[in-house]
N, C-alpha and C positions, 0 to 999 in steps of 0.2 A: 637592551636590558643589561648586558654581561655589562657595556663599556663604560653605566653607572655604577654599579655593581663591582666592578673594580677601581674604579677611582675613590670609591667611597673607603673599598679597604686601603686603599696607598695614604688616606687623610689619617683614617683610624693607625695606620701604622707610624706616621709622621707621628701621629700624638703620642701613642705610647713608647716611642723613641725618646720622649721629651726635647724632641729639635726646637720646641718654641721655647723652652726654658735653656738651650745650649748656652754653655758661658764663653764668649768670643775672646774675652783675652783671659782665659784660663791658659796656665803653662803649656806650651807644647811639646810631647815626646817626638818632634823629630829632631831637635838640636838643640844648643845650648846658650840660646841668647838670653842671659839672664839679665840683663836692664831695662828697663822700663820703655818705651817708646816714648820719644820725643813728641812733645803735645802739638797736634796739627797745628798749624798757621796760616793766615791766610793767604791767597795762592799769589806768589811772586811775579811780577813781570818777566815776559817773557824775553828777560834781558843775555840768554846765557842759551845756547843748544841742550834740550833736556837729556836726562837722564834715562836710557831707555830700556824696559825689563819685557820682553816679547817668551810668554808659557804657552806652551803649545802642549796639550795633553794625549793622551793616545787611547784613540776606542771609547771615550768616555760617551755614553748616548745623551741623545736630546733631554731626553727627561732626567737623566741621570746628577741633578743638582738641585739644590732646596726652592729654590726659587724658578722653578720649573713646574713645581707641586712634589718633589720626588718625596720616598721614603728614605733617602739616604740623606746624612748629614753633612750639609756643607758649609758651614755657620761662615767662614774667610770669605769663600766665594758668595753669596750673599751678601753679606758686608761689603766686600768692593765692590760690586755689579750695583748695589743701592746707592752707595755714594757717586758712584759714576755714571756710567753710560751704556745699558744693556744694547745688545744689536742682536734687534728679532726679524731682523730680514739678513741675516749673514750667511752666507755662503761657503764651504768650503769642499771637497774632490773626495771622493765615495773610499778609497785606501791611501795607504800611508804615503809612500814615495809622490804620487801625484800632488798631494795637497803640499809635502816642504819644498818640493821643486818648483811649487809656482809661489809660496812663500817667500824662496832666495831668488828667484829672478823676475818677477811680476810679471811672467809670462804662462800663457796655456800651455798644456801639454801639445797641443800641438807645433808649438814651437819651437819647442825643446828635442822633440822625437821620444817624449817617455808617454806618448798616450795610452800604452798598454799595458797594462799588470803594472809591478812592482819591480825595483832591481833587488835581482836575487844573489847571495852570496856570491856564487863560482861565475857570475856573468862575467865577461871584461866589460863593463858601462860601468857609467856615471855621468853626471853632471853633466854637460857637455862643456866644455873647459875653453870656448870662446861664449860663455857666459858671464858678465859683470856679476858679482851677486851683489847681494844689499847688501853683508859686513864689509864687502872693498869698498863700496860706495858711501858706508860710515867712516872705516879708516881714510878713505880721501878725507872726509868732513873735519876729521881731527879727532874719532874717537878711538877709544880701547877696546877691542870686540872678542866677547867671549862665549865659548858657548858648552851647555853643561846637557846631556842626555843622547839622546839618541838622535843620528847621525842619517840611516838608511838612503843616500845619496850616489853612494857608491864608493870604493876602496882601490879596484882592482891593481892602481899604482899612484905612488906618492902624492903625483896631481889630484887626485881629487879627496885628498883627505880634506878635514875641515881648515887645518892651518894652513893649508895650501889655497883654501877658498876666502879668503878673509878675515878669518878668528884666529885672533895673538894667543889664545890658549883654546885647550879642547880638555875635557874628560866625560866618557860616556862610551857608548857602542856604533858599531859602524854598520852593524847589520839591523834587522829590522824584530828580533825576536830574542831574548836572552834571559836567563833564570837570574832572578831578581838577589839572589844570592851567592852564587857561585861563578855565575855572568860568563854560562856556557851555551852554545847555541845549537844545533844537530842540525844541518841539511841534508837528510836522510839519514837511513839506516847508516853508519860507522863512519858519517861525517859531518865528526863534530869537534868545537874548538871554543876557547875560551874568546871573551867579545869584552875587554874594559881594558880602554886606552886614554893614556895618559899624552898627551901630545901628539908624537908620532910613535910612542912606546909602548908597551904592552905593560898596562898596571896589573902585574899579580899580587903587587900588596896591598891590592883593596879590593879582594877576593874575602866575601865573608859580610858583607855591609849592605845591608836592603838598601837597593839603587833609591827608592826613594828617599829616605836619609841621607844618601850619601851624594848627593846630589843638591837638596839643597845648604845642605853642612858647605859645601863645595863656594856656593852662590856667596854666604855670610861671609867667607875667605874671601874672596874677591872681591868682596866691597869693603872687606876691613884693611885689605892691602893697598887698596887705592885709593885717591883725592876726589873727592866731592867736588871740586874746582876744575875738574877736569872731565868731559863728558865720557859716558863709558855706556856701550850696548851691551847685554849678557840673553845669551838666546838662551831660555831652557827649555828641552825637547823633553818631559818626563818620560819614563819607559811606561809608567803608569798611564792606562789602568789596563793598558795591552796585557794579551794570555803569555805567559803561566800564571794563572789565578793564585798568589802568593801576596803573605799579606805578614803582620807581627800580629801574634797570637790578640794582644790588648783591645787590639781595632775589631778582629771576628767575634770578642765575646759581647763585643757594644749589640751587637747583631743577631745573638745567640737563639732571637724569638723569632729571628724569620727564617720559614722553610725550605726555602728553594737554595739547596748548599748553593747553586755556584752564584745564585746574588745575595746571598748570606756574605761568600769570600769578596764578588767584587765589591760590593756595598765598604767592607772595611776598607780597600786599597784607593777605592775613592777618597774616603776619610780620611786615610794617612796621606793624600797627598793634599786634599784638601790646608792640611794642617802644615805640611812642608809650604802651599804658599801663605801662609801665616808667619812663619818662620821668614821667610824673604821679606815681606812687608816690614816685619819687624827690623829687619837688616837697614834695611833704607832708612828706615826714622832713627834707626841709634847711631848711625854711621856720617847720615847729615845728607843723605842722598833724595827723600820723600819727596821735598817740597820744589825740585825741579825736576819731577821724574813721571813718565808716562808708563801705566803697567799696561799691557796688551794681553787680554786671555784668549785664547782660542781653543776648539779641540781638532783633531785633523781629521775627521771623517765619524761617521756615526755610529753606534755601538754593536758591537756583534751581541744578536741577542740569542744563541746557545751559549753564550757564554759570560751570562749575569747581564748584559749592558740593557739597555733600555731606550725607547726613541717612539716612545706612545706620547700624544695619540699620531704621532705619525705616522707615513708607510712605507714599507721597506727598512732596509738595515744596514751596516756596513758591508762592501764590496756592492751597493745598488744605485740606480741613479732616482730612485724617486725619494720624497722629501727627507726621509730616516735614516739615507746614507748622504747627502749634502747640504742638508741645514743644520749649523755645528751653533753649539753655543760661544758668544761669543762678549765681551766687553771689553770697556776701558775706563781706567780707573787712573784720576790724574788732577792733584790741585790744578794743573793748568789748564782744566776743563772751564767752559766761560759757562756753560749751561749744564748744571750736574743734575743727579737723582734724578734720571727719567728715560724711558724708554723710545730710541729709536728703531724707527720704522724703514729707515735710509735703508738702498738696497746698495750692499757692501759684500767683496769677493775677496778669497785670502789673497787673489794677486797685487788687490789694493794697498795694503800693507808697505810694497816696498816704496811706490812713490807716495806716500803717504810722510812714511819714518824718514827717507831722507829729507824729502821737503821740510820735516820737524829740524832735522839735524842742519838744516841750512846746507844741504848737500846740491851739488850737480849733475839735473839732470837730462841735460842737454846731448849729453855723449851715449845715451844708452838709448834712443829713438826704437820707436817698435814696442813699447809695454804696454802689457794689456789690461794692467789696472790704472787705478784714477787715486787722485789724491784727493782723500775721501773725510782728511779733518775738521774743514769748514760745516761738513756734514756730522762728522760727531760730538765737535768742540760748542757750535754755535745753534746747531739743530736747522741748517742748510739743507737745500734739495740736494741728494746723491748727484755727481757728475753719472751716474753710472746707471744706465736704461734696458743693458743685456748680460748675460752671462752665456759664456760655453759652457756648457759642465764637460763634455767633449763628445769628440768622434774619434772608435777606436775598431779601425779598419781589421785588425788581427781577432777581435774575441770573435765568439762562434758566431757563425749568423742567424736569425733567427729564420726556422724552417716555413713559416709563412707570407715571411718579407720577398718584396721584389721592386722593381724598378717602374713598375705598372703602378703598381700600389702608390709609388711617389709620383704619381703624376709626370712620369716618364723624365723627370729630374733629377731625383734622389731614389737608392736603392734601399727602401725601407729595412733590409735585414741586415743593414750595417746596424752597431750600435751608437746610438747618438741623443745626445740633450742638448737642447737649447733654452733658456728664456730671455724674450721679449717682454718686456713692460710688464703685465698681468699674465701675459701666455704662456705656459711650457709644454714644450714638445719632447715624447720620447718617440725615437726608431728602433727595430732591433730586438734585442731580449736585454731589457732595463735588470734585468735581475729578481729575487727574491722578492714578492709582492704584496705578500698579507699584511694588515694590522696587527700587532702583536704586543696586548695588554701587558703592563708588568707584572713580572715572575711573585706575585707577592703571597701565594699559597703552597703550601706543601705538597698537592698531590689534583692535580685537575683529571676529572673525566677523560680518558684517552689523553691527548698531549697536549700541554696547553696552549702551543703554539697552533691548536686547532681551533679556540672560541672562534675566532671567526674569521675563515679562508673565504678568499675571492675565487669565483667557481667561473667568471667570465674571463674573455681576453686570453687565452689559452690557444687562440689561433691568429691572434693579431698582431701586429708590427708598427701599428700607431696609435698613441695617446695624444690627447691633448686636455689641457686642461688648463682653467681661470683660477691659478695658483694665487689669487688676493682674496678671489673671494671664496674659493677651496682648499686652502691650503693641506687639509688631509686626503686630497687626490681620490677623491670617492667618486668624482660625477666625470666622465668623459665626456671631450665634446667633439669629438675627431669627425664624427660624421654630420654632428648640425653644423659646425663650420670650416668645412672644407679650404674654405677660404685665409680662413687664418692656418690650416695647415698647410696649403702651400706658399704662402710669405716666408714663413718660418723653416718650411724644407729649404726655400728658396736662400735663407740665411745660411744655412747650413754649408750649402753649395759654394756662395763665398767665402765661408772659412775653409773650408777645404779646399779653396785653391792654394789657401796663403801656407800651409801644414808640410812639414819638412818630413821626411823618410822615417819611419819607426825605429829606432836603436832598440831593439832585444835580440841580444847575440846568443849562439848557442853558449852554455857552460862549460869553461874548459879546468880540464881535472890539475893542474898547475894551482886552481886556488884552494885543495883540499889544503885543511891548517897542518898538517903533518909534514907537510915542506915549508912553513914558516911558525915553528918552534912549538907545537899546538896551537896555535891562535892564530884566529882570520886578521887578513891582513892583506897588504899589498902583495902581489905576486907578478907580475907585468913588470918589463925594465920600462925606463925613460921613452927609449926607442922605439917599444912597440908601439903599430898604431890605433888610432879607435876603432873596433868593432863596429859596425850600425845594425847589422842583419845578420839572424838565422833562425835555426829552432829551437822548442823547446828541449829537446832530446839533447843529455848531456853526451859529453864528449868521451869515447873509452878509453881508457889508457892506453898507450903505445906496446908496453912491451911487459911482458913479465918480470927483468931486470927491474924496471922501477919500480913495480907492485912491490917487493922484496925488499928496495930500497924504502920504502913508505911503509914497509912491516917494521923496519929494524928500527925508525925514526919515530913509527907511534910509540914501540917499547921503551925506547931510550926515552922522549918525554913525559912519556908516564912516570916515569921513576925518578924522573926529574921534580917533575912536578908536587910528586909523593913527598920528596925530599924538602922542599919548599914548603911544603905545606904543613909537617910536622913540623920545622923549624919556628913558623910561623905559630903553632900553636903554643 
C-alpha cells in the first residue's frame, strides 16, 4: 500500500512542478551560448571518426531523472535519452573510483588491484600506470582528449594526473569530494586543502565559481577553440550531484514546495546540471560539432539516499551491490545512431565503453588484450544482441566479512563471507555483506511516522551470506532463490572461483602524512618524487608524523598560506 501511495505522490509532485509544461530550449543560467542551435540534419555517413562527449555524473540515483518517473526536472536529459537510445540493463560499480577506473581501462577491478573502497587523498595509489587508458588509446587514433571534472583516480606523483594519463588538457579536482565553491576538500579534522586544477597547476583564480557552471562554461571553450574537422574527445566527470548538497539559490526556489530539505537542495543541483548538459548540446550545434558527434551519459554508481538521491523502486543504494547501487542510468544520444527513440534492453557494463569508443574512433585494439568489456555499439546503434552474457560487479577480499558466511556454506568452493557479485545471464549472486538493503521510497514528504527510511525494512537475511536471484524477471530483488536452486548457486560460486584466480593483489596502501596540502602550498597534490615506488599494500591507519620538528614545520607553512591565500583572495575580490 505505502509503494502506491508514494508513487502516486512523486506523479502528483511531477505535476505540480509543471515538468510536463517545461520549456527545453528556454535560456539557460549555466553559460552564455546565446545563438541559436543549428537545425538538426540528417545523420551524416559515417565518413570521418566521430565526435566524442562521454558525462559521467556523481551520485545521481536510479530514479533521480524525469523519465525514470522522478519528481525532479530533467527536461535535457529526457530530450536526449528520447531521441536516442535509453540503456535499461546498464550497469555500472556501487562508488566512485571503481566505476572511472574501469571506465579508463575496460577492466574489473580486479585487474587493476582497486577492488576495495575508493583511493583516498593521503594514499600513494593510483591508477596503475602500466594501464593503456582510453584517452591514449584516442590520442593514438588521432584525437584531442580532454577532460573537464572530477578526477578521483589518484594524484600521489605526476604520473598519474590526468595529463599524464592521456588528456591534452585537464580542469577539475583530483580528489573525490570538494565544496562546490571554494573547491576545498577536509580529510579529517585539520586536513584540509584546496582541490581545482588547471593542468598540472593549482587554479586559485577560479575559486568562487559553482563547479557546475564552470565546468561546463569550460566544455563551450573547448569546442569554440577547436576544428570540427578534427576529432576531439572531452570526458566530463561532473562533481554534481556528489555531497556537499550546494546548489544557486534560482534552482532550490524551483523546489521550495518539497519537504524533505536535503532532496529539496539535491533535486536543484540535479537541475542545474541537468541544464549545464543543455549548455553542451547547445555547444556542438553552434560550433558544427552535433552532426558527427556521439553524447554518452552515464552515472557512476547509485545515489546515497540520506542524502536527497533516490534509486526506488530499487534495492539498496550507493556504496551496495544490490540493484540501487549498480544499475546507473544510462544513454546515448547521436545522429549516428541507425535505430533512434527506443529503449534497450542489451545487457551493457561501464567497462564496455572503452572498446566500444575506440572501435568508434577507428582506434587499435590489438595491443591492449585482456579487456573486460565488449564492443557494445552494434548493440546500441542497430538494436544487436549484447556481446555481453556476465558481469563481475566484484570480489573484494579486504571489506568485513560477513559474520555468517563460510566456506561450508559455499559448497566447500567459495567462502561465502567474502563480499562478492556476480551476474550470469538472468542470475545474480551476492556473498558476503552486499551492503545497506532496504527499499527506500522517495524522500517526497516532510515528516514520515518515525524515519522514513522505515516504510518498509527487510526483517530476513540477517544471518545470511547468500542471495540469489532471477534479476530479468526480479529486477527489484524481492524474492530469493538461493535455497530452491542450489544449483544455479553453485555454477555461479563456481564462476566466481575462476575470476578469482585471474585478480591481481589489492593496492590500498597505508596514508602517508607527506600528502597533507600544507607541504604543497595548501592544496592536494602530488607529493611522491618520480623515484618513489608504487605502494600495493597496507592499512587503513594513517601514518604518524616522524618528528615534532616537522609538525612545527607544517605549523609555520599552514600560517604562512593562509595569509597567502587571504592575500589572494582579497586582491581577487
Amino acid at each position: 500500500m505505502a509503494v502506491y501511495a508514494l508513487t502516486g505522490f512523486s506523479l502528483v509532485s511531477l505535476l505540480s512542478f509543471g515538468y510536463l509544461s517545461w520549456d527545453w530550449m528556454k535560456p539557460s543560467l549555466v553559460a552564455d551560448v546565446a545563438t541559436d542551435p543549428m537545425e538538426k540534419s540528417l545523420p551524416p555517413a559515417f565518413a570521418r571518426p566521430p565526435h566524442i562527449i562521454f558525462i559521467l555524473t556523481d551520485d545521481q540515483g536510479y530514479h533521480d531523472v524525469g523519465y525514470h518517473g522522478s519528481d525532479i526536472q530533467t527536461p535535457t536529459l529526457d530530450r536526449l535519452a528520447a531521441e536516442g537510445v535509453k540503456l535499461e540493463n546498464y550497469y555500472i560499480q556501487p562508488i566512485c573510483t571503481p566505476s572511472r577506473s574501469q571506465l579508463i581501462t575496460g577492466r574489473y577491478q580486479i585487474h587493476t588491484g582497486l577492488q576495495h573502497s575508493i583511493i583516498r587523498p593521503r594514499q600513494p595509489n593510483c591508477l596503475p600506470l602500466d594501464q593503456v587508458t582510453l584517452p591514449q588509446k584516442l590520442q593514438e587514433a588521432g584525437y584531442s582528449t580532454h577532460m573537464v571534472g572530477k578526477w578521483h583516480l589518484g594524484f600521489y606523483k605526476k604520473e598519474c594526473l590526468p595529463t599524464r594519463r592521456g588528456f591534452d588538457t585537464f580542469l577539475g579536482s583530483l580528489t573525490g569530494n570538494v565544496d562546490y565553491y571554494t573547491y576545498d576538500n577536509c580529510d579529517g579534522p585539520g586536513v584540509c586543502g584546496y582541490d581545482l586544477h588547471e593542468g598540472e597547476d593549482v587554479a586559485w583564480d577560479q575559486s568562487g565559481k559553482y563547479s557546475t557552471f564552470l565546468y561546463a562554461q569550460r566544455v563551450s571553450k573547448i569546442l569554440a577553440s577547436h576544428s570540427p574537422k578534427e576529432p576531439i574527445f572531452i570526458y566530463v566527470a561532473f562533481q554534481a550531484v556528489h555531497t556537499p548538497l550546494q546548489s544557486p539559490k534560482e534552482y532550490i526556489y524551483r523546489y521550495r514546495s518539497m519537504g524533505n530539505v536535503a532532496r529539496r537542495k539535491y533535486a536543484a543541483m540535479v537541475t542545474c546540471m541537468d541544464e549545464a548538459v543543455k549548455n553542451i548540446t547547445w555547444a556542438l550545434k553552434k560550433y558544427g560539432y552535433y552532426d558527427n558527434s556521439v553524447i554518452v551519459f552515464s552515472t557512476d554508481n547509485g545515489g546515497q539516499t540520506f542524502s536527497g538521491g533516490s534509486n526506488w523502486p530499487l534495492r539498496g543504494r550507493k556504496g551496495t551491490y544490490w540493484e540501487g547501487g549498480v544499475r546507473g542510468i544510462g544513454f546515448v544520444h547521436s545522429p549516428l545512431i541507425k535505430r533512434k527513440r527506443r529503449t534497450s534492453w542489451a545487457l551493457v557494463h561501464i567497462t564496455d565503453w572503452y572498446p566500444t569508443l575506440v572501435s568508434l574512433a577507428r582506434g587499435n585494439l590489438s595491443n591492449v588484450p585482456g579487456l573486460d568489456g565488449y564492443d557494445v555499439w552494434p548493440a546500441i546503434s542497430e538494436g544487436k544482441e549484447s556481446p555481453r552474457t556476465e558481469i563481475l560487479h566484484n570480489i573484494d577480499p579486504l571489506y568485513n566479512h560477513a559474520k555468517y558466511g563460510s566456506l561450508e556454506d559455499g559448497f566447500g568452493i567459495w567462502n561465502t563471507a567474502v563480499q562478492a557479485s556476480i551476474r550470469v545471464g538472468e542470475w545474480k549472486l551476492l556473498t558476503g555483506d552486499p551492503g545497506y538493503s532496504d527499499w527506500i521510497p522517495p524522500q517526497t514528504l516532510t515528516n514520515f511516522p518515525g524515519s522514513w527510511w522505515n516504510l518498509e525494512r527487510l526483517t530476513d537475511g540477517l544471518r545470511k551470506s547468500v542471495w540469489l536471484f532471477n534479476i530479468t524477471a526480479d529486477p527489484y530483488e524481492r524474492y530469493d532463490l538461493s535455497e530452491q536452486r542450489p544449483d544455479v548457486v553453485r555454477t555461479l560460486l563456481t564462476r566466481l572461483v575462476q575470476y578469482n584466480r585471474t585478480a591481481i593483489p589489492v593496492r590500498y596502501p597505508a596514508e602517508n602524512p607527506r600528502a597533507h596540502p600544507d607541504f604543497n602550498g595548501g592544496a592536494w597534490g602530488p607529493w611522491a618524487s618520480e623515484d618513489d615506488g608504487e605502494e600495493w599494500e597496507g592499512s587503513r591507519e594513517p601514518l604518524k608524523s616522524r618528528n615534532k620538528k616537522k609538525k612545527c614545520k607544517i605549523c609555520k607553512l599552514r600560517s604562512f598560506f593562509r595569509k597567502l591565500n587571504t592575500r589572494l583572495m582579497s586582491n581577487r575580490i
